[in-house]
C-alpha positions as CSV (number, residue, x, y, z in Angstrom):
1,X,-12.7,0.8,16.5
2,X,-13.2,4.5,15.9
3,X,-15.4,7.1,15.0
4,X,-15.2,9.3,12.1
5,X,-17.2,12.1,12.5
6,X,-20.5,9.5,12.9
7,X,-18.5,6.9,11.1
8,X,-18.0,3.8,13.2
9,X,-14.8,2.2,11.4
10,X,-12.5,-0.3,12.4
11,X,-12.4,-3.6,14.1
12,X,-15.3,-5.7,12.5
13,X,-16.8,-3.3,10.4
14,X,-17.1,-3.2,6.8
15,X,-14.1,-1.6,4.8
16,X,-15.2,1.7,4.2
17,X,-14.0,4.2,1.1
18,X,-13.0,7.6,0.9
19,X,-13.7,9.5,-2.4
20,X,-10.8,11.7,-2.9
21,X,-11.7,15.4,-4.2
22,X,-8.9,17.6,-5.5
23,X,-9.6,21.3,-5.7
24,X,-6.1,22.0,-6.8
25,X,-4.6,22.1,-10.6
26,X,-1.6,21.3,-9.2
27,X,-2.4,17.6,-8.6
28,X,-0.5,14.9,-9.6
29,X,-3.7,13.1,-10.6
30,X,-5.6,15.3,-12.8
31,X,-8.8,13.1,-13.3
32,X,-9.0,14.5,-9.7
33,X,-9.5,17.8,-9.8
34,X,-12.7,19.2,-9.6
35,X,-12.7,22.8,-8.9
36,X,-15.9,24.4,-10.2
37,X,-19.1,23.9,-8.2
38,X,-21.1,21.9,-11.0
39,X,-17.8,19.6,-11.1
40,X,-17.8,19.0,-7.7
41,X,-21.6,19.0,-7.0
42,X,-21.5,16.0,-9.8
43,X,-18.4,14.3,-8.1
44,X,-19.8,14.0,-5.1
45,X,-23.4,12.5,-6.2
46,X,-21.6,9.8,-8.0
47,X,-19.4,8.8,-5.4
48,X,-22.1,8.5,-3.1
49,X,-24.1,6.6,-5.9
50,X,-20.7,4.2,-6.2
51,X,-20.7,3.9,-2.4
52,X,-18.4,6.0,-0.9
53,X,-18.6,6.4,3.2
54,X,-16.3,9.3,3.6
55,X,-16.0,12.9,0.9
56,X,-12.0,13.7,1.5
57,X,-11.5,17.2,0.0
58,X,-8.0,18.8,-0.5
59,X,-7.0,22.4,-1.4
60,X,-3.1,21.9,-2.0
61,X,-1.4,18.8,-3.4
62,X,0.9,17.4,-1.2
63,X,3.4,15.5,-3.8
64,X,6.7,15.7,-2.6
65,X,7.7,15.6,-6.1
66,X,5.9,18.5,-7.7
67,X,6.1,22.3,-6.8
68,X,2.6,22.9,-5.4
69,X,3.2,25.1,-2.5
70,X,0.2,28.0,-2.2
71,X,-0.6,30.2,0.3
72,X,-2.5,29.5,3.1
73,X,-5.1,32.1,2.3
74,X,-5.6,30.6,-1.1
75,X,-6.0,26.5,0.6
76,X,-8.8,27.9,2.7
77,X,-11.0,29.7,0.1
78,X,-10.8,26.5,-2.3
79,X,-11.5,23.7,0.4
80,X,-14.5,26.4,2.3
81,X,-16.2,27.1,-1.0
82,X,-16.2,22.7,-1.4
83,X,-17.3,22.3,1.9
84,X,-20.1,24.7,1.8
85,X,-21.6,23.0,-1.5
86,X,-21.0,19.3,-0.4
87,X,-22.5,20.1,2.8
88,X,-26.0,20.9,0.4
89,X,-25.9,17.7,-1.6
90,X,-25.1,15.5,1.0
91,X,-24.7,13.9,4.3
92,X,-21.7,12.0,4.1
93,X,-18.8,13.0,6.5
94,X,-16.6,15.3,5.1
95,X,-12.2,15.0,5.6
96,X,-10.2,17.9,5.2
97,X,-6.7,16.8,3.9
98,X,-4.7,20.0,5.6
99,X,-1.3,20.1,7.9
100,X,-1.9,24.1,8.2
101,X,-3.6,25.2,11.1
102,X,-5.5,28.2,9.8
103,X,-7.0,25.5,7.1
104,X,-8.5,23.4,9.4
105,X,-9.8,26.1,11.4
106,X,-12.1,27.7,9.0
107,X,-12.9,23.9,8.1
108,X,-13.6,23.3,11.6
109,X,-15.8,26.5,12.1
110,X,-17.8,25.3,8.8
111,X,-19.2,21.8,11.0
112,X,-16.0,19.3,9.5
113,X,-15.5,16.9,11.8
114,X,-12.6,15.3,10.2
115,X,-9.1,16.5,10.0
116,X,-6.6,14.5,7.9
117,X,-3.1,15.6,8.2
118,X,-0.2,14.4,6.3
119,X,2.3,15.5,8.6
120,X,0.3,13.9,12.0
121,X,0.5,17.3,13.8
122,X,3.7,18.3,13.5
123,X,4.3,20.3,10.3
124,X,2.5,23.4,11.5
125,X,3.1,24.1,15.1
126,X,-0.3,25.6,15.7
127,X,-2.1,22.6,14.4
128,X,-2.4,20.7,17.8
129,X,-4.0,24.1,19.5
130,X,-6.7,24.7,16.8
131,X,-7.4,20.5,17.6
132,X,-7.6,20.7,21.2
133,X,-10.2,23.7,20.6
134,X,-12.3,22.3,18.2
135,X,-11.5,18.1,19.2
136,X,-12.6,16.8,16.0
137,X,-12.0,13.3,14.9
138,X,-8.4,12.4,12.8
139,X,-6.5,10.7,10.6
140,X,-2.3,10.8,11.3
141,X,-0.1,9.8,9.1
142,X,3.6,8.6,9.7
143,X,6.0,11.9,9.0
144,X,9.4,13.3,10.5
145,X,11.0,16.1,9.8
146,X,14.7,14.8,10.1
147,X,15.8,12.5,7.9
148,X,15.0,8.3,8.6
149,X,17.0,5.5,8.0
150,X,16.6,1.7,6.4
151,X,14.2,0.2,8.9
152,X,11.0,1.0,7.3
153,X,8.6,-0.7,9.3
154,X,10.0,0.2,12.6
155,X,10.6,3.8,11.4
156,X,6.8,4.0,10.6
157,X,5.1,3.2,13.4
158,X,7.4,5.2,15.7
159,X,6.4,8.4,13.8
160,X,2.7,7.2,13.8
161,X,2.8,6.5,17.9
162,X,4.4,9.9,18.1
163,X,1.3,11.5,16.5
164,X,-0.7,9.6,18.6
165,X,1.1,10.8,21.8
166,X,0.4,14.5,20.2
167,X,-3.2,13.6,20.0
168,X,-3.7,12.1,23.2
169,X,-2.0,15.2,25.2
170,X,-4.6,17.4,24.1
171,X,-7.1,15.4,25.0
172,X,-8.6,13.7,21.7
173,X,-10.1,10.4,22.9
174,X,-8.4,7.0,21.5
175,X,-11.6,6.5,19.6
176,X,-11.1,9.5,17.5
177,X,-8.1,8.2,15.9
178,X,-7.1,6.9,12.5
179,X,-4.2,6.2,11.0
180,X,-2.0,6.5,8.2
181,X,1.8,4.9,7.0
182,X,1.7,7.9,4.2
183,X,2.5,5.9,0.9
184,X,4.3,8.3,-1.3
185,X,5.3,10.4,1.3
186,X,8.5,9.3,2.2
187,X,11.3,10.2,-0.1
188,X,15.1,10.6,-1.1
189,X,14.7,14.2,-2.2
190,X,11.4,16.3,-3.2
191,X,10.2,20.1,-3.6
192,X,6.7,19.5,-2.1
193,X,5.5,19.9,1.7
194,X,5.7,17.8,3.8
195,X,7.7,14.9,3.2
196,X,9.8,12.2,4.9
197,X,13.4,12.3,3.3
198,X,14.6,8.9,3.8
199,X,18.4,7.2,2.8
200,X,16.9,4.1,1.0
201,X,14.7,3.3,-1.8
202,X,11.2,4.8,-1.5
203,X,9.7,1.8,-3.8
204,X,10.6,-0.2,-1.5
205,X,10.1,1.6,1.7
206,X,6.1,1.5,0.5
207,X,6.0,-2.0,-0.5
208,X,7.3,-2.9,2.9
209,X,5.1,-0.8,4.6
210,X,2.2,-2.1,3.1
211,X,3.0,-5.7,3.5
212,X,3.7,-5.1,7.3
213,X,0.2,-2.8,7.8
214,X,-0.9,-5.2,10.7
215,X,2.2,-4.6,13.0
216,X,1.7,-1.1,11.7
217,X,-1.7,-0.2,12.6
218,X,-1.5,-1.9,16.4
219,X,-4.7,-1.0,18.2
220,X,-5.7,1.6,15.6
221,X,-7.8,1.9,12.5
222,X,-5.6,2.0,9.5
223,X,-6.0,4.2,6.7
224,X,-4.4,3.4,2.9
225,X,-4.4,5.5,0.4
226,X,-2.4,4.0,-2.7
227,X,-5.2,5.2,-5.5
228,X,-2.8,6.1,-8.6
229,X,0.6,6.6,-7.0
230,X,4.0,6.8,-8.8
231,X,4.9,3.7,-6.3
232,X,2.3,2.1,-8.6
233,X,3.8,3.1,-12.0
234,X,7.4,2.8,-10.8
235,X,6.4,-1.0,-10.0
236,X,4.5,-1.8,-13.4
237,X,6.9,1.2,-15.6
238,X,3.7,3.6,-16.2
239,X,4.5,6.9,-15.9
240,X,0.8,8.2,-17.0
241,X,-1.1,7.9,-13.7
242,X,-4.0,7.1,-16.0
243,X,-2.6,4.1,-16.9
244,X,-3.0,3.3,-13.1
245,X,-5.8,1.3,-12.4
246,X,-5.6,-1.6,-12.3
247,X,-2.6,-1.8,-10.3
248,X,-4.3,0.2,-7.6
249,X,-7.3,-2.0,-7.6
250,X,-4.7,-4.5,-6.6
251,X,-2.7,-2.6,-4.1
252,X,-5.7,-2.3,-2.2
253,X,-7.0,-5.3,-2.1
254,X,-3.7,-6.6,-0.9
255,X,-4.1,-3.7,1.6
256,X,-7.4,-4.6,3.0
257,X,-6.4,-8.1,3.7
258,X,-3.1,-7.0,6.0
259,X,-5.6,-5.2,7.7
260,X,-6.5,-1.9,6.7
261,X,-10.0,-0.4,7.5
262,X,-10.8,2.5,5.0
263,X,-9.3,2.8,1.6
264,X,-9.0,6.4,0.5
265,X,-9.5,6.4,-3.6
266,X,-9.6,8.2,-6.8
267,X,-11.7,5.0,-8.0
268,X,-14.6,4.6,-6.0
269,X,-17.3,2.5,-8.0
270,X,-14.2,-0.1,-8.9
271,X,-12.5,-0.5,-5.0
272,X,-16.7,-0.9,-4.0
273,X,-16.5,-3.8,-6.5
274,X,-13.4,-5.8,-5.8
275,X,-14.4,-5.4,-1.9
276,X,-18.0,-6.6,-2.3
277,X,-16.3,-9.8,-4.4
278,X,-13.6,-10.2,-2.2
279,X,-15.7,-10.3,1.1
280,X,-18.2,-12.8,-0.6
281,X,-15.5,-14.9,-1.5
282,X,-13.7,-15.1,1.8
283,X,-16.8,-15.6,3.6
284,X,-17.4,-18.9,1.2
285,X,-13.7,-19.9,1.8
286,X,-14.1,-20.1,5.7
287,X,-17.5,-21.8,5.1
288,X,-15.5,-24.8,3.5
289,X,-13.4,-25.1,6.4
């Protein structure tokens, strides 16, 4: 069990859902991208209407596969001017989806207490100083920056225990921490920042990953986020990540039930309905036993 922000997630507890906001055009997902402040004022009301527990806001896409590097400067300004106008419509706890340090600190300094980093602290060598000052809660996700081999599983949770060790050094409490195997983010070759190149198959790297999330996760809250992602088209041939939906509904279902706690979506209203279905029927099931 953990704490996001005020979020208790984990063990027990309801599956909760992250409503993903993109503030930058460069997205892979462009039903995303919200980047004026009527768009994201009306974004955010609706996912709290659906049922979203958690607002995750990003100012740069991270897809390895597209060229979407921006300045630092540039990140900061979209993702402050969000946080200043969610932080008027709502109460919900708000995740910054950064791996530079001067990102999250002018996040931090704005009252986030949520920092989501792709790269679990080690992409930007400042980022575990600006945590130790500010100790908010986060979300690590599984990331080298030297090439991996074939043993997926393995591989993963290695990198993930490695961010852990990061946290735990400067001082962020067990109970602070989420994590993430970063679907998507592992890859042959790419232009984005940051990646994990590996020397197998990515497809397969994430289908393994998510069907070993248990061994995965160990003592830890588990984060997925699968909403829309090309390991999705590449499995059903749809290259339109509009065409996406269904197949993500899936994914995470699947995902909840080898044991991941939050589900970190494009799709809220639809992931709040297959996991209020899902939960009512398992609950019958282990009635009839």
């Amino acid at each position: 069990m953990a704490k996001l922000g005020k979020l208790t997630v984990g063990n027990k507890e309801t599956t909760k859902i992250m409503g993903i906001i993109n503030l930058s055009p460069e997205s892979f997902y462009k039903n995303s991208i919200k980047t004026t402040k009527s768009e994201i004022s009306k974004t955010v009301k609706k996912m709290e209407d659906e049922g979203a527990d958690i607002i995750d806001i990003g100012g740069m896409s991270t897809a390895p596969y597209l060229k979407t590097t921006i300045s630092e400067k540039q990140e900061s300004i979209r993702i402050s001017k969000a946080i200043k106008i969610i932080q008027n419509i709502t109460n919900l706890p708000i995740s910054i989806d950064t791996c530079r340090a001067i990102v999250a600190e002018s996040s931090l300094e704005l009252g986030v207490e949520i920092i989501n980093d792709v790269s679990g602290l080690k992409f930007d060598q400042n980022m575990p100083k600006i945590i130790e000052r500010f100790q908010p809660s986060l979300i690590l996700c599984a990331y080298s920056k030297k090439i991996i081999g074939n043993n997926h599983v393995n591989e993963t949770k290695k990198l993930i225990q490695e961010s852990i060790k990061i946290a735990r050094k400067i001082k962020i409490p067990k109970n602070k921490i989420v994590v993430d195997p970063a679907i998507g983010f592992f890859r042959e070759s790419g232009t984005g920042l940051p990646f994990t190149r590996i020397r197998s198959n990515w497809v397969n790297r994430d289908v393994s990953v998510i069907q070993n999330l248990r061994f995965i996760k160990g003592s830890f809250p588990l984060l997925i986020s699968v909403s829309n992602k090309s390991f999705i088209g590449n499995l059903l041939h749809k290259n339109d990540s509009n065409d996406r939906l269904f197949g993500s509904l899936a994914a995470e279902l699947i995902s909840v039930m080898y044991g991941a706690d939050i589900i970190r979506t494009h799709n809220v209203e639809a992931t709040k309905d297959i996991l209020k279905i899902s939960k009512k029927l398992l609950q019958n099931s282990k009635k009839g036993l």
